[in-house]
MARFI-597857 format. One record per residue (C-alpha): residue number from 1; z, y, x; residue in three letters. Coordinates in steps of 0.02 Angstrom, whole numbers. Last residue first. Example, Ala and Ser with C-alpha at 12.3 -4.5 7.8 and 13.67 -1.06 7.14 Angstrom:
[2 [357 -53 684] SER];
[1 [390 -225 615] ALA];
***
This chain:
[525 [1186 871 -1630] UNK];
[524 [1253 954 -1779] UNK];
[523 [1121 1005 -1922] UNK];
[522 [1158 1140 -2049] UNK];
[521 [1046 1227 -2161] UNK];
[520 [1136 1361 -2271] UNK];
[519 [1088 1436 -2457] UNK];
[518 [1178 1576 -2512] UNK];
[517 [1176 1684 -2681] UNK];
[516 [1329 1810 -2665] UNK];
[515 [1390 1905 -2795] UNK];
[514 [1499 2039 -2811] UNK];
[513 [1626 2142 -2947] UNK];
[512 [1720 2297 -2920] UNK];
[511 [1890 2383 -2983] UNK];
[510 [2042 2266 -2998] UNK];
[509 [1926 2148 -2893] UNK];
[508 [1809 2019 -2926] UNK];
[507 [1691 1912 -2784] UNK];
[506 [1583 1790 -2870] UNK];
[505 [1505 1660 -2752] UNK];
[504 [1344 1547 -2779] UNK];
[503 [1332 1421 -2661] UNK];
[502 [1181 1303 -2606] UNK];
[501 [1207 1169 -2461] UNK];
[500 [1069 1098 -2356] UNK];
[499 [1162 958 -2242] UNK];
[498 [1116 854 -2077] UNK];
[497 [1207 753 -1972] UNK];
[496 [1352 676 -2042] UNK];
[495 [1241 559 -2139] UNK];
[494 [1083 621 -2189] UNK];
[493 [1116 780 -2293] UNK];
[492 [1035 853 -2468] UNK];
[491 [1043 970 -2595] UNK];
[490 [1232 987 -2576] UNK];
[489 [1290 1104 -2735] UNK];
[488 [1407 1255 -2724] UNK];
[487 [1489 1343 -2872] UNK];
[486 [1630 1466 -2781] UNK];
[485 [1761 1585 -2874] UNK];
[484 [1829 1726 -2785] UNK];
[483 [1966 1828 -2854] UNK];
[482 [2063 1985 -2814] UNK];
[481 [2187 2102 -2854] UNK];
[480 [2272 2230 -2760] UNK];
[479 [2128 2254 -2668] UNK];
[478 [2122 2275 -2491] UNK];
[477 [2101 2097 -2498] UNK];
[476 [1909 2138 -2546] UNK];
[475 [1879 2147 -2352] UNK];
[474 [1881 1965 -2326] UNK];
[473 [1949 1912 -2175] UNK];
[472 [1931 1983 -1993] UNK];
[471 [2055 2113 -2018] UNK];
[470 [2106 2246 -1878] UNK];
[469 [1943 2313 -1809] UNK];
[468 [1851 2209 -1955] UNK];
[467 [1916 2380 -2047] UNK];
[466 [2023 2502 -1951] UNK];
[465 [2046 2639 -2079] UNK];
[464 [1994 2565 -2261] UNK];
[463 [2095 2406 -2218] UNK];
[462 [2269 2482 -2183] UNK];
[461 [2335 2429 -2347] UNK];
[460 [2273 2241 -2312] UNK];
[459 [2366 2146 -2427] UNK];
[458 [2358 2261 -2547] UNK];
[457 [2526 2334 -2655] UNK];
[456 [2601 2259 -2830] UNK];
[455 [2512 2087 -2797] UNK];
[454 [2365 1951 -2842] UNK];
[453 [2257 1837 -2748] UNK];
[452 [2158 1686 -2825] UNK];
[451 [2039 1574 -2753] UNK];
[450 [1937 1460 -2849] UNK];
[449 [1835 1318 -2783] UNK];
[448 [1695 1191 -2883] UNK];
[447 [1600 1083 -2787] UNK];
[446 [1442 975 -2824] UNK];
[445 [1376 839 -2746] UNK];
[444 [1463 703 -2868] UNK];
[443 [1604 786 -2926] UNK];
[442 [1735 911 -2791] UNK];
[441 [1872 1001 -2861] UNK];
[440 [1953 1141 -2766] UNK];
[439 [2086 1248 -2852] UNK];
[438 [2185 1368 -2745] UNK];
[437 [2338 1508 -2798] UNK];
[436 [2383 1655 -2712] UNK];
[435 [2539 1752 -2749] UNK];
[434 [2599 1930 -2708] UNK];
[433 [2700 2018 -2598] UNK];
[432 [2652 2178 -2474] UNK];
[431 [2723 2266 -2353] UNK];
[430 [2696 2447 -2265] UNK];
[429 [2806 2475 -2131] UNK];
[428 [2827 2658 -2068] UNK];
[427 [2825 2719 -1879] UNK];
[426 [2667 2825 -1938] UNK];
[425 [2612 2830 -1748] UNK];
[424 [2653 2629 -1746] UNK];
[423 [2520 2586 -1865] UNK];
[422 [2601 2485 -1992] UNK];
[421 [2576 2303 -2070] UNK];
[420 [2661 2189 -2157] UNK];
[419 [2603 2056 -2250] UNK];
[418 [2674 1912 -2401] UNK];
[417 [2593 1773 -2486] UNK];
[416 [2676 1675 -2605] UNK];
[415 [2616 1504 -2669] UNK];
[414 [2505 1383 -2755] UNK];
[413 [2387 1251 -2706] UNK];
[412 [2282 1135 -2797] UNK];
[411 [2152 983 -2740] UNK];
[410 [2048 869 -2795] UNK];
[409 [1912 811 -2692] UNK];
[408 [1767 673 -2696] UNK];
[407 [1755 622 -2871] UNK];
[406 [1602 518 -2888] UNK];
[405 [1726 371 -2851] UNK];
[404 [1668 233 -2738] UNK];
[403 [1775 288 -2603] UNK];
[402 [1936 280 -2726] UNK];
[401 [2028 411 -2762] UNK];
[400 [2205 433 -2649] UNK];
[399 [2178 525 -2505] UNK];
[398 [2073 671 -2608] UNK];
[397 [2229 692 -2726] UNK];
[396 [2287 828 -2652] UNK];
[395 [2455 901 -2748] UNK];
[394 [2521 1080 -2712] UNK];
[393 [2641 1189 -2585] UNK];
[392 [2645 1333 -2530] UNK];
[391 [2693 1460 -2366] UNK];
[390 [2583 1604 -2344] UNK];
[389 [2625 1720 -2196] UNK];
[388 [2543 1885 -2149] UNK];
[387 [2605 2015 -1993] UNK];
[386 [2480 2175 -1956] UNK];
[385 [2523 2267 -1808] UNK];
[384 [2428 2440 -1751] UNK];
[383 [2469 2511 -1577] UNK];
[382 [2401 2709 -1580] UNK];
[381 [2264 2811 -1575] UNK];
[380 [2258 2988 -1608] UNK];
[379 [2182 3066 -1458] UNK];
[378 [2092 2928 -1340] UNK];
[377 [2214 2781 -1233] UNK];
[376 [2133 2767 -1058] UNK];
[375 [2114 2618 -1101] UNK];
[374 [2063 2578 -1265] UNK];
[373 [2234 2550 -1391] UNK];
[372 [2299 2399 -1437] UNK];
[371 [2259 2284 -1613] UNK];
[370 [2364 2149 -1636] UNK];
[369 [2389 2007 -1785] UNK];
[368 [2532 1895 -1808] UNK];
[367 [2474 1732 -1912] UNK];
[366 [2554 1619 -2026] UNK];
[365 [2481 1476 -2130] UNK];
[364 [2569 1361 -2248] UNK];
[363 [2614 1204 -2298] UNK];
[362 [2696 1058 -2422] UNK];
[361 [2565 925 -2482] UNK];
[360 [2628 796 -2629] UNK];
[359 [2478 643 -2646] UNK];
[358 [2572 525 -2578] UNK];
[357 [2675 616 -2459] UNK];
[356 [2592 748 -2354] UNK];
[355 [2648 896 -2216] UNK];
[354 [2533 1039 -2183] UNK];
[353 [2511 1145 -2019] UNK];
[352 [2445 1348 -1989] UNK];
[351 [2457 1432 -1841] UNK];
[350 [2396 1621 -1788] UNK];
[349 [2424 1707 -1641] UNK];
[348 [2290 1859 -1653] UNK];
[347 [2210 1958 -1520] UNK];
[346 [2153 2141 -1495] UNK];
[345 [2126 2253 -1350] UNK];
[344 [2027 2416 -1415] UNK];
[343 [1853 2437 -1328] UNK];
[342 [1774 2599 -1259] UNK];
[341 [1862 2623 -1103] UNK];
[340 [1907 2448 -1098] UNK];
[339 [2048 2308 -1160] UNK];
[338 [1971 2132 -1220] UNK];
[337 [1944 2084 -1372] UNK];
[336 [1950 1953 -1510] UNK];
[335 [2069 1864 -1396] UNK];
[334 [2113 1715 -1549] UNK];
[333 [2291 1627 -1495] UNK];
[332 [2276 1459 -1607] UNK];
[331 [2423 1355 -1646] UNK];
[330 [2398 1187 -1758] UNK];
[329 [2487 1052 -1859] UNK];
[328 [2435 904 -1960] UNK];
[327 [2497 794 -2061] UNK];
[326 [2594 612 -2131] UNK];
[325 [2484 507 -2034] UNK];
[324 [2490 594 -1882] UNK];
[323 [2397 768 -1807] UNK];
[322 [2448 875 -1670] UNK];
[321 [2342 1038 -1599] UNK];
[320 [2336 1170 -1464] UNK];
[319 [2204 1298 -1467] UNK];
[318 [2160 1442 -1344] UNK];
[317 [2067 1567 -1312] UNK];
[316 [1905 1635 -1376] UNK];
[315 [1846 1584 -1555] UNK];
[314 [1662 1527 -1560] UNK];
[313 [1552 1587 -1712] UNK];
[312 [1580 1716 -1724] UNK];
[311 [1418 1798 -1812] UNK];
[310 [1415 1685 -1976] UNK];
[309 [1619 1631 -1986] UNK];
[308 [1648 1832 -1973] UNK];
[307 [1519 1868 -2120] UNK];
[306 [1610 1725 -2226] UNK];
[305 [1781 1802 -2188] UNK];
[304 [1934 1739 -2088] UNK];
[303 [2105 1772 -2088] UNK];
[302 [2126 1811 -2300] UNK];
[301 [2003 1666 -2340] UNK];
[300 [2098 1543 -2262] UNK];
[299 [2060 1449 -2090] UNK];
[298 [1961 1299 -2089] UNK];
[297 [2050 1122 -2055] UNK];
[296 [2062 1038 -1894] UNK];
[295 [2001 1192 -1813] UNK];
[294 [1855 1127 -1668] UNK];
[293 [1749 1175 -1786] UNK];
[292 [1778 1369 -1744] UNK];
[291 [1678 1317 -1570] UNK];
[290 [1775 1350 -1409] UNK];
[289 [1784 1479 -1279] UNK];
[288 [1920 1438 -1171] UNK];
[287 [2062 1317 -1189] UNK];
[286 [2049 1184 -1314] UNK];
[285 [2173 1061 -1358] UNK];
[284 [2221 869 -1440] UNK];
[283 [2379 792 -1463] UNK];
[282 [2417 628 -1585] UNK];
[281 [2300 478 -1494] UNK];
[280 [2240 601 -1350] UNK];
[279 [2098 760 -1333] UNK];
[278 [2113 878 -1203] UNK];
[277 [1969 983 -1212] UNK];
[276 [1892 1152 -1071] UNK];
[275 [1792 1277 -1138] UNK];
[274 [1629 1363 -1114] UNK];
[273 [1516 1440 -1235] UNK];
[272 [1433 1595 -1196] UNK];
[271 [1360 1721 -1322] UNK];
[270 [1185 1773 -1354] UNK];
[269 [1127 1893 -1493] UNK];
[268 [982 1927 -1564] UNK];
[267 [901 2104 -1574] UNK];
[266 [823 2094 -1412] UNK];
[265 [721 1955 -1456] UNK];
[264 [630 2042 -1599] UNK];
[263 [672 2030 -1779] UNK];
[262 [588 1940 -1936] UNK];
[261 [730 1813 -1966] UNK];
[260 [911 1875 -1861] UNK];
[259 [932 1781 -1713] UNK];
[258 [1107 1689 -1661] UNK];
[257 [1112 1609 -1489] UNK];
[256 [1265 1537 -1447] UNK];
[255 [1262 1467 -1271] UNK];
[254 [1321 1317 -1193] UNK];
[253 [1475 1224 -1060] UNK];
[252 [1583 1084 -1103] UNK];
[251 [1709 1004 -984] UNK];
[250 [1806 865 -1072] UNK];
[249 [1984 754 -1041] UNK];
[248 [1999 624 -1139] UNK];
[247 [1857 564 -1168] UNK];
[246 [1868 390 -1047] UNK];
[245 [1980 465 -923] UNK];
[244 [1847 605 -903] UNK];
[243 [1715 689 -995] UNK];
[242 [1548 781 -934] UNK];
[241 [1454 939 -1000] UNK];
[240 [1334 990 -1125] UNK];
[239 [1333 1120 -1281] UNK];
[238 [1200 1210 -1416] UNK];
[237 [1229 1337 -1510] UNK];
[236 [1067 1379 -1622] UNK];
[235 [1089 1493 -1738] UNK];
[234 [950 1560 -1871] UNK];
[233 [986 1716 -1982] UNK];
[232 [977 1788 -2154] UNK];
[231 [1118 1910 -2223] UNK];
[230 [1054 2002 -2376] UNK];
[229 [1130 2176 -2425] UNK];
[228 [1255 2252 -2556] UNK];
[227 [1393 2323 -2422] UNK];
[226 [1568 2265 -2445] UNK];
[225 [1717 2372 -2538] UNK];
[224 [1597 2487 -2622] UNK];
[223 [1459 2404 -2646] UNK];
[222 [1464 2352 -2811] UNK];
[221 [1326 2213 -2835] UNK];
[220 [1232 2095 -2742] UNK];
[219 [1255 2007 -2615] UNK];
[218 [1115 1885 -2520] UNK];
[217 [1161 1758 -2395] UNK];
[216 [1027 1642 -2316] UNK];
[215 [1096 1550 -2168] UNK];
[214 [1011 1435 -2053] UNK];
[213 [1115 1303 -1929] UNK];
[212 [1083 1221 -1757] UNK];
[211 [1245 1158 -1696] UNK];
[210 [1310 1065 -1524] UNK];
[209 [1326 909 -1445] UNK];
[208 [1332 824 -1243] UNK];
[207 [1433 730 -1150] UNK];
[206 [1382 666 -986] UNK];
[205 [1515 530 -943] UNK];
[204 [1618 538 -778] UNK];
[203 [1731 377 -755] UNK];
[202 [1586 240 -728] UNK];
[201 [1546 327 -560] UNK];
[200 [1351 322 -537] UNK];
[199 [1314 489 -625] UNK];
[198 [1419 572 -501] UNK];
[197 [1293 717 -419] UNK];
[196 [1188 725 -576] UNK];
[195 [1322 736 -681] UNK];
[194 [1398 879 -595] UNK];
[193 [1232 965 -576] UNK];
[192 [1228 962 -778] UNK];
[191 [1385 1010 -801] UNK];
[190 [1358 1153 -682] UNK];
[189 [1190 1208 -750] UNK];
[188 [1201 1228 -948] UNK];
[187 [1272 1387 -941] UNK];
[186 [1115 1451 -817] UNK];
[185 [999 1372 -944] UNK];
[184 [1068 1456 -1086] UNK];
[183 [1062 1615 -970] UNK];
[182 [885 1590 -930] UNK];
[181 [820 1556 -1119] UNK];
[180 [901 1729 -1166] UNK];
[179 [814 1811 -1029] UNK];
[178 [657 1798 -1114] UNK];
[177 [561 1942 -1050] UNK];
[176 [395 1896 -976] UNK];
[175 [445 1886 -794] UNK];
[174 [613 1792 -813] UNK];
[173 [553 1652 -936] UNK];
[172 [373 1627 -825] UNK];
[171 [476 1627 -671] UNK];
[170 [589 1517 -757] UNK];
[169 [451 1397 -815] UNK];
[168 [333 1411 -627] UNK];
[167 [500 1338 -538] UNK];
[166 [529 1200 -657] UNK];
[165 [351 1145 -633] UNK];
[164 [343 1173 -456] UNK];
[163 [514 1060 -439] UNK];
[162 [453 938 -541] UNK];
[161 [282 890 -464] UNK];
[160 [389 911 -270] UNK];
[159 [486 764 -336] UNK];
[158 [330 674 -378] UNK];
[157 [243 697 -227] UNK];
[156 [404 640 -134] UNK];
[155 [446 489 -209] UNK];
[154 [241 451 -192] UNK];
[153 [281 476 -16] UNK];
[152 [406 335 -27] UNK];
[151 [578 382 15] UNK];
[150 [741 361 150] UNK];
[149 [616 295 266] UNK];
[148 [687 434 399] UNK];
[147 [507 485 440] UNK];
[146 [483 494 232] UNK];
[145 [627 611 201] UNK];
[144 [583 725 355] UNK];
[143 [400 727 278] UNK];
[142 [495 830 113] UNK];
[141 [602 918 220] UNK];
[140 [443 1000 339] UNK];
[139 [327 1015 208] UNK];
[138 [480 1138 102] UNK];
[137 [483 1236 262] UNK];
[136 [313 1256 292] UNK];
[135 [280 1328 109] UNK];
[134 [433 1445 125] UNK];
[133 [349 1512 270] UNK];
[132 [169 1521 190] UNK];
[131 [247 1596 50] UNK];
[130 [340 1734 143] UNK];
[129 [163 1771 245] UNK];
[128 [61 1784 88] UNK];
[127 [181 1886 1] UNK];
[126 [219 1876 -173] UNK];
[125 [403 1896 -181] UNK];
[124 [439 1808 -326] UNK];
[123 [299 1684 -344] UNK];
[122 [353 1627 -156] UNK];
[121 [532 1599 -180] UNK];
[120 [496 1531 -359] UNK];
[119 [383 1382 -242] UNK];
[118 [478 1387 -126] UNK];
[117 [649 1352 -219] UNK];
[116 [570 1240 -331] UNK];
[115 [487 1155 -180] UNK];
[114 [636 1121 -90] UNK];
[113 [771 1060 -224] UNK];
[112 [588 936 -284] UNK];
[111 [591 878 -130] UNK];
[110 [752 841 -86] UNK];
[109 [797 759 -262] UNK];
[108 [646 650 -226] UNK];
[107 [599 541 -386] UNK];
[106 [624 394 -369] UNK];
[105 [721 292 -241] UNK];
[104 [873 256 -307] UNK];
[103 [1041 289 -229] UNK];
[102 [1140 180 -94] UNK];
[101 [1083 301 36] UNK];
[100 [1051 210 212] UNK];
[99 [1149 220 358] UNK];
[98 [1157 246 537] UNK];
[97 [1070 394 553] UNK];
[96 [890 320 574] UNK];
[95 [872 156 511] UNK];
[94 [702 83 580] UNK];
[93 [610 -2 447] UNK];
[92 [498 -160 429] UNK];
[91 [644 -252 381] UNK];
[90 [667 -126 245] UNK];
[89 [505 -200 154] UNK];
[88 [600 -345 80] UNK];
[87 [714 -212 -11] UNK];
[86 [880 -261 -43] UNK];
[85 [950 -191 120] UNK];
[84 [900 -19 60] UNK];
[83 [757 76 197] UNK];
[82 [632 75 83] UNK];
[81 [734 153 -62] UNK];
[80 [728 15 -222] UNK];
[79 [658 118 -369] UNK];
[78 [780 112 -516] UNK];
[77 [626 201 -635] UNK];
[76 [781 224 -778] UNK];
[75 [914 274 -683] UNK];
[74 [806 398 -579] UNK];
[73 [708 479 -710] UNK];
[72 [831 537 -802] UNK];
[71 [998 583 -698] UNK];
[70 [936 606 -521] UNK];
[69 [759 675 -553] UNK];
[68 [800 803 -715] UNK];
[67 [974 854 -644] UNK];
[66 [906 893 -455] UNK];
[65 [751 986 -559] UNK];
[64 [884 1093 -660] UNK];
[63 [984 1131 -513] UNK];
[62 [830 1191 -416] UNK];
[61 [754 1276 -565] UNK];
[60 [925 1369 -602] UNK];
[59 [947 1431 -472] UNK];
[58 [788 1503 -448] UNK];
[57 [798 1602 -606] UNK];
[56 [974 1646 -569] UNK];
[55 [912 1739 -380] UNK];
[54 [777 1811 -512] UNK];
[53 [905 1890 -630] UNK];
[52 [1023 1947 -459] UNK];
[51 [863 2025 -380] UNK];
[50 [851 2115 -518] UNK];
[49 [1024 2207 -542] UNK];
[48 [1057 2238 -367] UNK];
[47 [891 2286 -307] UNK];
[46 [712 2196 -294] UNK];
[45 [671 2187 -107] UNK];
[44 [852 2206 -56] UNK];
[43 [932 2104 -179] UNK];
[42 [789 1969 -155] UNK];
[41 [799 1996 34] UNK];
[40 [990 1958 24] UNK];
[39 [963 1802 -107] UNK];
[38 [846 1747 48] UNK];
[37 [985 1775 199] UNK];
[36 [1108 1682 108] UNK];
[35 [982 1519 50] UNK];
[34 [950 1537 254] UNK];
[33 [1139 1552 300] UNK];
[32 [1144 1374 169] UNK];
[31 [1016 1278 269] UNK];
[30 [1130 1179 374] UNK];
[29 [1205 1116 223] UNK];
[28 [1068 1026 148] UNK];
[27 [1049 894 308] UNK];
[26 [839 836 299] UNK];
[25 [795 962 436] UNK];
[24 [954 917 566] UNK];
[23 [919 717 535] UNK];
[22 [725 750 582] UNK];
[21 [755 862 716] UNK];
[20 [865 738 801] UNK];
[19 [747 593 756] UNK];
[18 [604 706 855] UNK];
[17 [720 670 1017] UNK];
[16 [767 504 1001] UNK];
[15 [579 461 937] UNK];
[14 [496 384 801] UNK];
[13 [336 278 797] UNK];
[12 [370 150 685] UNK];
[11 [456 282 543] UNK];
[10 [305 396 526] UNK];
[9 [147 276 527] UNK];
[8 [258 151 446] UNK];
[7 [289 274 305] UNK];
[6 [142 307 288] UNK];
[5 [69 138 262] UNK];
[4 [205 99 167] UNK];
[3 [151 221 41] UNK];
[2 [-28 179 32] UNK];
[1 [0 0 0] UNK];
***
C-alpha cells in the first residue's frame, strides 16, 4: 500500500540526528512562545478588540477539530497506529522515542491542530509570506508524525481535511458577522476538549442536553398594568459537558440564544450557560448559571412572571436541593445583577419545600428580595427590600389516581400570603396580608388552573416605581385584587421530548382585565 510505502521511505531511513528534530517538531508544548507571539501579531495587526474575536475564531477551530477527530471519528474508525504492538506492520517499524501512543490511528489530531491554525492563521492575516510560513510549519508536524510511524499519511490527509474545514467555518462566522455562532462554539470548547483528551477513561462521560422552544404570546386588553402587545420568539439553549463518579458530579457548559421572529441578528440575545451539578440519592445542586428546569417544582406566580420565564431563562447562582418520599425542599440565591455604574446590585434568596401524606400536602414559599444602589450611588436612590412568604396547605390527589385514569392532576391550595417592603430613604414599612388560593385540574390533555390573590393593601406597593427592577413576577400583584385563570390544551408531544401546548389566560384585577392567547413549541434534547 501507498501508506506503508511512505512510511517506510521515512521511518527506514532515519537518523540520530534528524530523529532529534523530528521528536522536538511533533512535541505541542514547545510551540506554545510561537502560539504567544501569533495572538500578539493578531492584537497588534488587528487591535485589542479584534484580534481577540479572531484569536477565538482560531481557537475554537483547533479545539473543535481535536474534538471532532479524537472523539467521533476515532472510536468508531479504531485504526491500529503502525507503530502499536498489535499491528503486523509494526515489525517493519523503528520506534522512535521509546514508545508508542496507545490511541487510534485515524484521523490526525496533530494535523488537523496544525492546519486549522494555519490555515485561519493565514486567511486572517493575508500575507503571502505569513501563509507560506505557517504553511511550512504545519508540513513539517504533519511529515514528523509519519517519520515517527505514529500515523498513516492518509491519517494525516484526513486530519489536515478537518482542520481546513473547521478553520474556513469560523473565519467565514467571524468575517460575515455571526458572532453569536462563535461564542456558542467558544462555550462549548472546554467540555468538549476535555472529552476528547479522556474519552478512554470509563469515569468521564460526555453529557450532553439542552432546549429548543417557540413561543407565541399575544395580550390583549387594558394596558395599563402590562403592555397590550404580542411576544413571539425562538430559543435555542443548548448544553455539553462531561460527568463524573458515574453522574454524579457534572460540568455543563452552552449558550442561550433567544431571537425575536422577523428581526436581525443583532437584536437577539445570547447568554452563557455554565454551571457546575451535584446530583446524589436525596441531595442534588447547581452552582453557576443553571437552567430554571433545574427547580424541582416551578416557582409561583408572585416570584416569577410569564415574560421573565420567556427571556431568563437561566437563573444565576446557586441551588441546593433535597427530595424523599414524603417531599421536597429547595434554596435558591438568584444574582439578577451585578453592581456597576449603570446597574443596581440585586439578588433574591428564595426557598420553597412541601411535605405529603396521602394525599394531605403542607408548604410554602418564602423569598427575601434585594435591590442595591449603582455604584457610585446617583441622587435619590436608596436600598429597597421586599420580604414575601406564603405558607398553605391543600390536598393533591395526582399521587394517588390511577395511570390509566384520564385524570392526570388534581390539586388545591389555600393560604395566607403576606410582604413587606420599604425603600430605606422613606424608612417606613409597607405590608401587606391577603390570601391566595390554587385549583389545578388536569382531564385528558387538557388543564384547567386558577389562581387567586386578594388583600386590604398590594402585594407589590412599590411596583409602579421600580418595576421588574424589584419584582420579577406578575405585575398585576400590584393590585389589590387579582385573578388569573388558565385553559391550556396539549396538541401534541412524543414522549418527554416534544410538546405543542395552547393556553388561553385571563388576567382580572380590581380595575383591568387581559388576555393572553399563547401557543409554545418545546423540544428538550
Amino acid at each position: 500500500m501507498l501508506d506503508e510505502r511512505i512510511i517506510l521511505l521515512l521511518n527506514g531511513n532515519h537518523t540520530p540526528w534528524m530523529d532529534a528534530v523530528m521528536l522536538f517538531v511533533t512535541n505541542r508544548y514547545v510551540w506554545i512562545p510561537f502560539y504567544l507571539l501569533l495572538v500578539a501579531y493578531l492584537v497588534k495587526k488587528c487591535g485589542w478588540k479584534q484580534g481577540l474575536i479572531w484569536t477565538a475564531a482560531a481557537g475554537a477551530a483547533v479545539g473543535l477539530s481535536d474534538w471532532f477527530c479524537a472523539s467521533v471519528i476515532r472510536p468508531e474508525v479504531a485504526r491500529l497506529r503502525p507503530c502499536s504492538p498489535d499491528n503486523p506492520f509494526s515489525q517493519f517499524i523503528t520506534i522512535i522515542g521509546g514508545q508508542c501512543p496507545r490511541s487510534f490511528s485515524f484521523p490526525s489530531c496533530h494535523a488537523a491542530n496544525s492546519v486549522a491554525l494555519a490555515v485561519s492563521m493565514s486567511l486572517i492575516v493575508r500575507r503571502r509570506w505569513f501563509s507560506w510560513m505557517m504553511g511550512i510549519w504545519a508540513l513539517a508536524l504533519c511529515t514528523s508524525r509519519a517519520y515517527l510511524a505514529v500515523h498513516y499519511p492518509s491519517d494525516l490527509l484526513m486530519g489536515a481535511t478537518i482542520g481546513a474545514t473547521f478553520a474556513i467555518g469560523f473565519y467565514t462566522i467571524v468575517k460575515y458577522g455571526l458572532p453569536k455562532w462563535l461564542g456558542i462554539a467558544m462555550l462549548l470548547l472546554p467540555p468538549l476538549a476535555l472529552q476528547a483528551q479522556h474519552h478512554d477513561q470509563s469515569k468521564t462521560k460526555l453529557e450532553w442536553g439542552g432546549e429548543f422552544a417557540t413561543v407565541f404570546d399575544n395580550r390583549e386588553g387594558d394596558a395599563s398594568l402590562m403592555p397590550a402587545k404580542t411576544i413571539f420568539f425562538t430559543r435555542f439553549a443548548p448544553e455539553v459537558g462531561f460527568s463524573l463518579d458515574r453522574g454524579k458530579h457534572r460540568v455543563m457548559g452552552g449558550a442561550v440564544w433567544t431571537q425575536p421572529m422577523a428581526t436581525p441578528w443583532r437584536e437577539g440575545s445570547l447568554t452563557p450557560t455554565i454551571y457546575y451539578r451535584y446530583s446524589s440519592r436525596k441531595v442534588g445542586g447547581y452552582m453557576g448559571m443553571f437552567p430554571r428546569t433545574a427547580l424541582m417544582r416551578e416557582l409561583p406566580e408572585y416570584l416569577v412572571s410569564d415574560s421573565t420565564r420567556y427571556f431568563q431563562h437561566n437563573l444565576r447562582g446557586a441551588l441546593l436541593q433535597v427530595h424523599t418520599r414524603k417531599g421536597f425542599f429547595e434554596a435558591l440565591c438568584d444574582w439578577r445583577g451585578m453592581q456597576s455604574a449603570t446597574r443596581r446590585e440585586a439578588f433574591a434568596l428564595i426557598a420553597q419545600g412541601e411535605f405529603q401524606h396521602k394525599g394531605f400536602c403542607l408548604g410554602g414559599t418564602a423569598m427575601l428580595n434585594h435591590l442595591a444602589n449603582t455604584k457610585p450611588v446617583q441622587p435619590g436612590q436608596n436600598v429597597v427590600d421586599n420580604i414575601v412568604a406564603n405558607p398553605y396547605i391543600g390536598l393533591d390527589f395526582s399521587r394517588l389516581l390511577c395511570a390509566c385514569s384520564v385524570w392526570h392532576d388534581i390539586r388545591l391550595e389555600a393560604g395566607p400570603i403576606a410582604s413587606l417592603s420599604r425603600d430605606r430613604g422613606d424608612r417606613q414599612w409597607l405590608s401587606a396580608l391577603g390570601a391566595r388560593t390554587l385549583v389545578n385540574v388536569g382531564l385528558w390533555r387538557f388543564n384547567l388552573r386558577n389562581v387567586t390573590y386578594a388583600s386590604a393593601h398590594p402585594l407589590f406597593p412599590l411596583y409602579g416605581r421600580f418595576g421588574q427592577q424589584l419584582h420579577e413576577g406578575e405585575p398585576y400583584f400590584s393590585s389589590k385584587f387579582y385573578n388569573r385563570t388558565e385553559l391550556s390544551a396539549l396538541l401534541t408531544s412524543y414522549k418527554n421530548i416534544v410538546s405543542l401546548r395552547a393556553a388561553a389566560d385571563f388576567h382580572t384585577t380590581a380595575s383591568s382585565f387581559m388576555f393572553y392567547q399563547r401557543l409554545i413549541l418545546t423540544l428538550k434534547i
